[in-house]
N, CA, C and O atoms as CSV, one atom per row, in Angstrom:
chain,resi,resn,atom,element,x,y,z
A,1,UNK,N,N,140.732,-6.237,-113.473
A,1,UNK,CA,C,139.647,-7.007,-112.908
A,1,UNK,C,C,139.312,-8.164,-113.840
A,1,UNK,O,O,139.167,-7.937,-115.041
A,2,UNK,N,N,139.162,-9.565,-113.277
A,2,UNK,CA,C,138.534,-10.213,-114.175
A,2,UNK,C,C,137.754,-10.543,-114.305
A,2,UNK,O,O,137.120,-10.195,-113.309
A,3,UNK,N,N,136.849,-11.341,-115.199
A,3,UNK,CA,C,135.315,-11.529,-115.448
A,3,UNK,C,C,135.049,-12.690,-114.135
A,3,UNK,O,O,135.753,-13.372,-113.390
A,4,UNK,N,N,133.543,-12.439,-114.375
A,4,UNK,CA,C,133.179,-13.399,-113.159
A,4,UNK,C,C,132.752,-14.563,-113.923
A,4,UNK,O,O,132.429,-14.577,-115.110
A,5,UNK,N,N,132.796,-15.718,-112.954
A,5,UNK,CA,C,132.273,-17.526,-113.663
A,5,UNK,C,C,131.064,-17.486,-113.443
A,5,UNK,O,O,130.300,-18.239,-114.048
A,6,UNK,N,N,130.629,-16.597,-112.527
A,6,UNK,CA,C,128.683,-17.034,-112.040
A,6,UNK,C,C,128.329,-15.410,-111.742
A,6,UNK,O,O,128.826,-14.324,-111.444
A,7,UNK,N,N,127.141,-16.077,-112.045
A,7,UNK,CA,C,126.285,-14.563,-112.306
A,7,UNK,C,C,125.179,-14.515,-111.061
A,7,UNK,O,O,124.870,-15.662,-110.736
A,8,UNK,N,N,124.640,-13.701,-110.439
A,8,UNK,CA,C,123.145,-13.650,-109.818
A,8,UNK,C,C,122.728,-12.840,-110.511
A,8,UNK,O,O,123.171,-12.112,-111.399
A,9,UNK,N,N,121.236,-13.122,-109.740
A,9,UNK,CA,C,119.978,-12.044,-110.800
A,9,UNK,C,C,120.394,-10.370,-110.537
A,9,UNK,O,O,119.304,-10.019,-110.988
A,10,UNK,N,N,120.813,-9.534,-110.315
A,10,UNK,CA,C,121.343,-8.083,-109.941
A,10,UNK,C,C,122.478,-7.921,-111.356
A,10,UNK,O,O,122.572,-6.968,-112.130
A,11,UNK,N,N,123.496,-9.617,-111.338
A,11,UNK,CA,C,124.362,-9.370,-113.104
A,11,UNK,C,C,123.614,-9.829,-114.025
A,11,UNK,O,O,123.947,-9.364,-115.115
A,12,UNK,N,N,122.357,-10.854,-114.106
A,12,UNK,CA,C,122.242,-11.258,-114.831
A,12,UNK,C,C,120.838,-9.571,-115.639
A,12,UNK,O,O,120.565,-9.311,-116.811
A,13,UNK,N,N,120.432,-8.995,-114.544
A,13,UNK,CA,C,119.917,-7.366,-115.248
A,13,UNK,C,C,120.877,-6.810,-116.050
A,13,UNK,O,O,120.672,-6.427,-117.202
A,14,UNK,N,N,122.256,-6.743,-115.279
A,14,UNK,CA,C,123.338,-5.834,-115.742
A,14,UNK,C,C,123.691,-6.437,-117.335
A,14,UNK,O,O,124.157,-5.570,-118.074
A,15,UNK,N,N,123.577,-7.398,-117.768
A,15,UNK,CA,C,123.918,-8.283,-118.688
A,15,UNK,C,C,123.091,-8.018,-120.019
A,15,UNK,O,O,123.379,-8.067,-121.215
A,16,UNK,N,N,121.813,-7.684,-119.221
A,16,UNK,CA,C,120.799,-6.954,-120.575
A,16,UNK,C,C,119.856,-7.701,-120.516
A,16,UNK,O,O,119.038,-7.535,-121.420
A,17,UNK,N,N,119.472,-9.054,-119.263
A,17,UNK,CA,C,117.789,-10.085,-119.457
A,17,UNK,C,C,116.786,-9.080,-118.763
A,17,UNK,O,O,116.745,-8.491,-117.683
A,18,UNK,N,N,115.797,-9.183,-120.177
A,18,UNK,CA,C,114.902,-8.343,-120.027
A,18,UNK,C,C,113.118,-9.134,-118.969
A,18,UNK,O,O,111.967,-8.738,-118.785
A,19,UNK,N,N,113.745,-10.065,-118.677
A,19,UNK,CA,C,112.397,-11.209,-117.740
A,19,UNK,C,C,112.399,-10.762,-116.698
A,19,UNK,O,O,113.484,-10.398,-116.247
A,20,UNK,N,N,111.028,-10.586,-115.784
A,20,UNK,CA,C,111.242,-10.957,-114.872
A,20,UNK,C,C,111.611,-12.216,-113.988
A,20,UNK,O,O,111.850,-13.226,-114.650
A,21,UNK,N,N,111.696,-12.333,-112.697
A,21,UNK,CA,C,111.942,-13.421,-112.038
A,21,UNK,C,C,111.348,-15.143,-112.049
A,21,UNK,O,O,111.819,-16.255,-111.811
A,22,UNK,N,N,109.885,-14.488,-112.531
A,22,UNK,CA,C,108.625,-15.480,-112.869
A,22,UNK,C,C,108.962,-16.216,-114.259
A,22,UNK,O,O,109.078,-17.441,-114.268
A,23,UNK,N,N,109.107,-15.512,-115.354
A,23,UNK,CA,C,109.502,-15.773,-116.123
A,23,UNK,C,C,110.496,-16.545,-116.784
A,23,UNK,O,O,110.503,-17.131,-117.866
A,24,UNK,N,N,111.788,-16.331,-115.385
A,24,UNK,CA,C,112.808,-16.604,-115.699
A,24,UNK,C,C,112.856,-18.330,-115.332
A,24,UNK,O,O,113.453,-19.264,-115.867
A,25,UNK,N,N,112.126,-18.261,-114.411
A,25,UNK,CA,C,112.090,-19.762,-113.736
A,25,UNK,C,C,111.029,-20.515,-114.759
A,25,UNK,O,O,111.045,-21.746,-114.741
A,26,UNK,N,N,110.386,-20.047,-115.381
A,26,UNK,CA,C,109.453,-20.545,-116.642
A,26,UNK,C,C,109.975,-20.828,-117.577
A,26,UNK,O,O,109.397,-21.552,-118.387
A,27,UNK,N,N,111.250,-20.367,-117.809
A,27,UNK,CA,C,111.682,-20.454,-119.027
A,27,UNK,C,C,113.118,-21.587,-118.786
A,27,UNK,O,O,113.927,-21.798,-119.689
A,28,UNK,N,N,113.197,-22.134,-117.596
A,28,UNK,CA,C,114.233,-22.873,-116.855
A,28,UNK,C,C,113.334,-24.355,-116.819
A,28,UNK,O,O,113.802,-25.489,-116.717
A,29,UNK,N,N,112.060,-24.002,-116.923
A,29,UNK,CA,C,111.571,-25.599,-116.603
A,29,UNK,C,C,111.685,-26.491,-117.693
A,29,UNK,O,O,111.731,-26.272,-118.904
A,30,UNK,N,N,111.724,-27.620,-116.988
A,30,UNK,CA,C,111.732,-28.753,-117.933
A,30,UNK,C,C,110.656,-29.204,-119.492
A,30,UNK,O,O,110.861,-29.565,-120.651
A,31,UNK,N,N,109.225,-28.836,-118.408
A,31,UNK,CA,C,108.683,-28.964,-119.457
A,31,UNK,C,C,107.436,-27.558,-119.471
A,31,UNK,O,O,107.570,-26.684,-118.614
A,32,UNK,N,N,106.592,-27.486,-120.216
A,32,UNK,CA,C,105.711,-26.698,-120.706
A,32,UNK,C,C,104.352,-26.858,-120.573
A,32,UNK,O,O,104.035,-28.028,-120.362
A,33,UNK,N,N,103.311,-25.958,-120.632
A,33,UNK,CA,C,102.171,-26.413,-120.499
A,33,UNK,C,C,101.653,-25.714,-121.741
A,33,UNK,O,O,101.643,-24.494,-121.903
A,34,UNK,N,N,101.116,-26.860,-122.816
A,34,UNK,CA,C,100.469,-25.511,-124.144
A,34,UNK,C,C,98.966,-26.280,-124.471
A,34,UNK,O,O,98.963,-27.511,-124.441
A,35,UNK,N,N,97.844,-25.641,-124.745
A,35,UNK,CA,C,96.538,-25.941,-124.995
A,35,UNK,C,C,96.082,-26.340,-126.299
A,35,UNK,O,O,96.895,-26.093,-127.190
A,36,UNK,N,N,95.255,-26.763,-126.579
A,36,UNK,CA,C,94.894,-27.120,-127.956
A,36,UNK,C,C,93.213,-27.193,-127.830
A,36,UNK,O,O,92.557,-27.607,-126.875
A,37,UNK,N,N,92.827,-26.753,-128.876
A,37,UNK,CA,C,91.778,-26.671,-129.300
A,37,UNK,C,C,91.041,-28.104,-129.881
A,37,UNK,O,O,91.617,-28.638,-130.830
A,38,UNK,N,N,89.967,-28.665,-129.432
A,38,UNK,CA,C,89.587,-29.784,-129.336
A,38,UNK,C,C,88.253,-29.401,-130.813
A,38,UNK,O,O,87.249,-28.694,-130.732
A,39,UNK,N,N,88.814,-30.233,-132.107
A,39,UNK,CA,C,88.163,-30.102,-132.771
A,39,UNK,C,C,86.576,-30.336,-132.752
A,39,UNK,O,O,86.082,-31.406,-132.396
A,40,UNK,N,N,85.877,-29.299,-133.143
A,40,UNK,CA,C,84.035,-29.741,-132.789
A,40,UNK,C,C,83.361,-29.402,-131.510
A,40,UNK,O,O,82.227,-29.747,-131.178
A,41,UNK,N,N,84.395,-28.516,-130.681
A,41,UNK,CA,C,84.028,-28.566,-129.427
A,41,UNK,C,C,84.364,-27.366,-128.831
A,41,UNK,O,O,85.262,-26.777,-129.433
A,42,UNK,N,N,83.938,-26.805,-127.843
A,42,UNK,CA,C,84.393,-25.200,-127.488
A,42,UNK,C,C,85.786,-25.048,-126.463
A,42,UNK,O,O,86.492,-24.043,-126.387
A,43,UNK,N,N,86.003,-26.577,-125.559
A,43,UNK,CA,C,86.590,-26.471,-124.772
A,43,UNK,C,C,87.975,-26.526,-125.003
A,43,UNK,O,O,88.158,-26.586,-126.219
A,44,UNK,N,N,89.167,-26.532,-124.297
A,44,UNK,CA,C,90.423,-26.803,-124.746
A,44,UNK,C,C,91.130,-27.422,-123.776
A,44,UNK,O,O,90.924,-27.289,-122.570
A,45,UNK,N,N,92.298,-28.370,-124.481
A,45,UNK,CA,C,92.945,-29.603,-123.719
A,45,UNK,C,C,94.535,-29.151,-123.570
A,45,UNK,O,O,95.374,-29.057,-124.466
A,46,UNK,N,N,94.680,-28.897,-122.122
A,46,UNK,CA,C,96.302,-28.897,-121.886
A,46,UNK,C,C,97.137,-30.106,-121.739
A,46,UNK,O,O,96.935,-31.179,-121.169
A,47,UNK,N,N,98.236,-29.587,-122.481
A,47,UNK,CA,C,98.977,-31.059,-121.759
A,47,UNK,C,C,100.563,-30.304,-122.003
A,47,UNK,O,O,100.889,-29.416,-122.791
A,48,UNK,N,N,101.295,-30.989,-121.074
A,48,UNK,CA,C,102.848,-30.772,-121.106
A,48,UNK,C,C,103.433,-31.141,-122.145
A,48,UNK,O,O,103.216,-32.328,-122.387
A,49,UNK,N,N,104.252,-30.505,-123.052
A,49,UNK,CA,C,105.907,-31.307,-123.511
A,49,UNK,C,C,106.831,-30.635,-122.935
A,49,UNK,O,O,106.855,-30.009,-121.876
A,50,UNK,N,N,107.903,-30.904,-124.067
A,50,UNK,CA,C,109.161,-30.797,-123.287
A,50,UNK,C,C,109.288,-29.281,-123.792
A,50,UNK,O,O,108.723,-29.063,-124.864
A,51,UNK,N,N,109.946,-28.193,-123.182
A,51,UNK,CA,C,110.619,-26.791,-123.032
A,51,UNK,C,C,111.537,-27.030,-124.595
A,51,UNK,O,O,112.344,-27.957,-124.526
A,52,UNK,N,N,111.490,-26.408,-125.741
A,52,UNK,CA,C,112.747,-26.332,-126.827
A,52,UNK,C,C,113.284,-25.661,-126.763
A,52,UNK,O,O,114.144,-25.561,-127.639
A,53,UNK,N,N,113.236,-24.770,-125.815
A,53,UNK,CA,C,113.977,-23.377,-125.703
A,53,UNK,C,C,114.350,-23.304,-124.403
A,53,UNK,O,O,113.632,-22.489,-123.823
A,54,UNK,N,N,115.125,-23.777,-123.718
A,54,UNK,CA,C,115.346,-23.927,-122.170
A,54,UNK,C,C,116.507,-23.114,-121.755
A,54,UNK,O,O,117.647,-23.038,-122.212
A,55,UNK,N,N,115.971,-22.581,-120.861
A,55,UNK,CA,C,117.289,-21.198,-120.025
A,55,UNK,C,C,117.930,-22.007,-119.503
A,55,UNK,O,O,117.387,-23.055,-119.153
A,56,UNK,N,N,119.251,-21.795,-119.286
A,56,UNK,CA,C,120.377,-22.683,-118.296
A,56,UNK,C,C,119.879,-22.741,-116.342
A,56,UNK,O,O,119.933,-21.772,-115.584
A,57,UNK,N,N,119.556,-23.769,-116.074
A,57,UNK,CA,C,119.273,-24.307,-115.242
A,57,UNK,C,C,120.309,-23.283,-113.865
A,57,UNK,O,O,121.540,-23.281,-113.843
A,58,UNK,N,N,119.502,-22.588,-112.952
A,58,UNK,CA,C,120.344,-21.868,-111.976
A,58,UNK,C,C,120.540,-22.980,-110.582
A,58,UNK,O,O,119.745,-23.878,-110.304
A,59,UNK,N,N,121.757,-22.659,-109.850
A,59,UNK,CA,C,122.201,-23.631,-108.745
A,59,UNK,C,C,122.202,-22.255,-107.852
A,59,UNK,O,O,121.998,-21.047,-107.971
A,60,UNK,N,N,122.759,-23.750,-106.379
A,60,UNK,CA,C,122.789,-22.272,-104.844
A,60,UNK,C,C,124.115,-22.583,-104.842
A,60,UNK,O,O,124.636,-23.496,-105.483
A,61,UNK,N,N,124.804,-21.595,-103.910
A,61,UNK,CA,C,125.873,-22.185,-103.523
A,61,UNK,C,C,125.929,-22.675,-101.959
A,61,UNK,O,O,126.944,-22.950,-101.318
A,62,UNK,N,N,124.914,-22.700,-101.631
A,62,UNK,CA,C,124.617,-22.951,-100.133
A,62,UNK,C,C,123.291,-24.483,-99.958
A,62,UNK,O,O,122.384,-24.697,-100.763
A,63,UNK,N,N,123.557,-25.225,-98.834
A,63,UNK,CA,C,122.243,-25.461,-98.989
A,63,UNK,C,C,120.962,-24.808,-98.343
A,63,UNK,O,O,119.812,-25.246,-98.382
A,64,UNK,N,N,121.373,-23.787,-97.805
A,64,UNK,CA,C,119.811,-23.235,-97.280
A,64,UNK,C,C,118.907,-22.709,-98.250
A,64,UNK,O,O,119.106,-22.389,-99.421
A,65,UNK,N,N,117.828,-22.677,-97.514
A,65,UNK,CA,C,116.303,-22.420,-99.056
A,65,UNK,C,C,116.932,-21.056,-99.178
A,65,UNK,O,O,117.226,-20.687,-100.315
A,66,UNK,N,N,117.193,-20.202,-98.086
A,66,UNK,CA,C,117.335,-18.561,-98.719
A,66,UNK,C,C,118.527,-18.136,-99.685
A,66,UNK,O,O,118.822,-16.941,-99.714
A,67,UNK,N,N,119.135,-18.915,-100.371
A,67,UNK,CA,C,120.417,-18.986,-101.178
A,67,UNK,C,C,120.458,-18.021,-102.275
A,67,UNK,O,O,119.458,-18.056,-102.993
A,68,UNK,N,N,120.995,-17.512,-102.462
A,68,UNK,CA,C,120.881,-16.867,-103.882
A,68,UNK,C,C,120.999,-17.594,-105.015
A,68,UNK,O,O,122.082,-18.163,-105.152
A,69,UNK,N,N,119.820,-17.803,-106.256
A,69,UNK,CA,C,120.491,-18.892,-107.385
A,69,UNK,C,C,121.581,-17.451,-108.291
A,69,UNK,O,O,121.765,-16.234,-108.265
A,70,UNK,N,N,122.057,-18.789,-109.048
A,70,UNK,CA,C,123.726,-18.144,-110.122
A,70,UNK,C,C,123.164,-19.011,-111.430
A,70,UNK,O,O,122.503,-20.005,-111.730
A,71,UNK,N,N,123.688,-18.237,-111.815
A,71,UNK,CA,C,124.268,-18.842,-112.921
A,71,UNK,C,C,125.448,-18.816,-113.494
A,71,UNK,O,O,126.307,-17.948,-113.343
A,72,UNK,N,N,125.526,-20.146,-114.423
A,72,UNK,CA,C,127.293,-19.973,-115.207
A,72,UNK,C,C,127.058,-19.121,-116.213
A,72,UNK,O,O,126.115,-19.304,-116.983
A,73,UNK,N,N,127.877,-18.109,-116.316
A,73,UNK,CA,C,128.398,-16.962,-116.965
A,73,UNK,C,C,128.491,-17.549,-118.475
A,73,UNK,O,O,128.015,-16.911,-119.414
A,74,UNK,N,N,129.063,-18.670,-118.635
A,74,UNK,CA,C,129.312,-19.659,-119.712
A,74,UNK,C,C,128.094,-20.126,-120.564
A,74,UNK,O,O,128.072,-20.027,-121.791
A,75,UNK,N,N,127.041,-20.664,-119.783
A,75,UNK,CA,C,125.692,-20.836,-119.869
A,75,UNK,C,C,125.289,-19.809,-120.343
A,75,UNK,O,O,125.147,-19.839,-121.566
A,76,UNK,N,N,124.965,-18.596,-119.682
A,76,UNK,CA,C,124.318,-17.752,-120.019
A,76,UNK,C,C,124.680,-17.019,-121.552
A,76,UNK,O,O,123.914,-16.829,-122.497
A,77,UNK,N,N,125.923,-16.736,-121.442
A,77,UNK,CA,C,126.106,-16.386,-122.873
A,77,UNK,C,C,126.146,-17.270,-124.081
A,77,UNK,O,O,126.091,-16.889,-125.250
A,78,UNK,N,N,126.229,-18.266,-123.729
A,78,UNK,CA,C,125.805,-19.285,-125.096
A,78,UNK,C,C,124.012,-19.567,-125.263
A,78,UNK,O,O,123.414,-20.189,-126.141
A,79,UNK,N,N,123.525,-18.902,-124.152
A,79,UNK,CA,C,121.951,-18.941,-124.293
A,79,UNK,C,C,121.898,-18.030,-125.154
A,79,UNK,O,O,121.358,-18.306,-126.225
A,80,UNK,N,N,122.443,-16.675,-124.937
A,80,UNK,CA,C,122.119,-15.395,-125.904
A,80,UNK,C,C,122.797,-15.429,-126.971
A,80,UNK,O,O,122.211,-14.816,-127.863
A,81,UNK,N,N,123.942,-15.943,-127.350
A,81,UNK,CA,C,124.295,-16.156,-128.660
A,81,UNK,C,C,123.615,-16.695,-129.506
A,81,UNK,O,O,123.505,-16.216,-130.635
A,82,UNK,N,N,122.732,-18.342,-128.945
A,82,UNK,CA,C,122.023,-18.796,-129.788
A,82,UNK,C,C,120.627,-18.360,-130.329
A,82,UNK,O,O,119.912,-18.994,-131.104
A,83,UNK,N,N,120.365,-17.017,-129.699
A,83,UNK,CA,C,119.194,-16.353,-129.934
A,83,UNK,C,C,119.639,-15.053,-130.634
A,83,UNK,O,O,118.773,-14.179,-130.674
A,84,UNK,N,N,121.322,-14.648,-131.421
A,84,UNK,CA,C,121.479,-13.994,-132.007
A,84,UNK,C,C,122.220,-12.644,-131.280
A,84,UNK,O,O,122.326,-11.602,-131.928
A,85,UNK,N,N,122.566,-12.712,-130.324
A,85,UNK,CA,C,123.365,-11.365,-129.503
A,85,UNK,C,C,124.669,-11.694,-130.046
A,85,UNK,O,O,124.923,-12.754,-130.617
A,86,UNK,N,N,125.675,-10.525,-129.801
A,86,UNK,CA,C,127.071,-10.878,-130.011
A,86,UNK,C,C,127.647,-10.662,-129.232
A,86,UNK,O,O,128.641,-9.959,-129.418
A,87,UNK,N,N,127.249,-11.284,-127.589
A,87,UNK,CA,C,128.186,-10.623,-126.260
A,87,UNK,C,C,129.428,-11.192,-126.475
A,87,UNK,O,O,130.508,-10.606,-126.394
A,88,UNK,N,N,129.224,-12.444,-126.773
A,88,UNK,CA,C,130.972,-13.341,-126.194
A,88,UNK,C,C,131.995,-12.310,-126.578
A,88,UNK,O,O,132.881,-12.004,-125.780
A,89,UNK,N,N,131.901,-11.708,-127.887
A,89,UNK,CA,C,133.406,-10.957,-128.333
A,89,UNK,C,C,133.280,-9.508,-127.451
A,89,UNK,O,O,134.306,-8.829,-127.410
A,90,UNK,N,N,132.034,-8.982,-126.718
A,90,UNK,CA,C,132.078,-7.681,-125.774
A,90,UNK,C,C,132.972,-8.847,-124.272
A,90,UNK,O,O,134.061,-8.650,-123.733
A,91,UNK,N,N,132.105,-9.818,-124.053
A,91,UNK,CA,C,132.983,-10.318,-122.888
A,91,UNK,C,C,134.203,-10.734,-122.766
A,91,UNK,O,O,134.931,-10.798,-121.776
A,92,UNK,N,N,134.396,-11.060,-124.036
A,92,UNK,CA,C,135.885,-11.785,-123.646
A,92,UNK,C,C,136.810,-10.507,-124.168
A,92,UNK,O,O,137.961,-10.819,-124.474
A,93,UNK,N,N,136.536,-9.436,-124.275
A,93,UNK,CA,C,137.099,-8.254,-124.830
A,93,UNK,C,C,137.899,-8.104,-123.619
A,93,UNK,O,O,137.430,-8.298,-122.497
A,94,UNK,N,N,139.431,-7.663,-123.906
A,94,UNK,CA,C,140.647,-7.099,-123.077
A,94,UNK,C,C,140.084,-5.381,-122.677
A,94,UNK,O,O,140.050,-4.346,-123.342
A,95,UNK,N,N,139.704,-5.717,-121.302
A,95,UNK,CA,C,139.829,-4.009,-120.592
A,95,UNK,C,C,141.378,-3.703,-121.031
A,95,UNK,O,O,141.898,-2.625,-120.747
């Protein structure tokens, strides 16, 4: 059997992401929403930057809204490498 190029959310559990769905699309966006504390004052000020830590962006393979998103298999494991996992040498391992 060989490995697959794209993943859905059912492999991307099997794979070991511990997010939910909400999360996952939070962690896909572009940018961020973080607060700050307004010196002298009780209230606090949001504002967007940009995401430094951004999940690989999921596609459909269809255009209808009910599509399943994927991801590249490729993507995904260079996301978790750079956060310290050692899948690539379990994936690219000879059954």
């Amino acid at each position: 059997m060989s490995k697959p190029l794209i993943v859905d959310w059912k492999g991307l559990k099997r794979m070991g992401w511990p997010y939910s769905r909400a999360q996952t699309w939070r962690l896909m966006s572009a940018t961020i929403t973080v607060t700050e504390r307004v010196k002298g004052q009780k209230r606090r000020v949001a504002r967007e930057i940009e995401n430094p830590d951004r999940f690989p962006q999921c596609f459909k393979l269809t255009v209808h809204t009910n599509g399943h998103p994927v991801w590249r298999v490729v993507d995904v494991l260079a996301f978790f490498e750079a956060h310290g996992l050692r899948v690539s040498e379990d994936w690219f391992a000879s059954e």
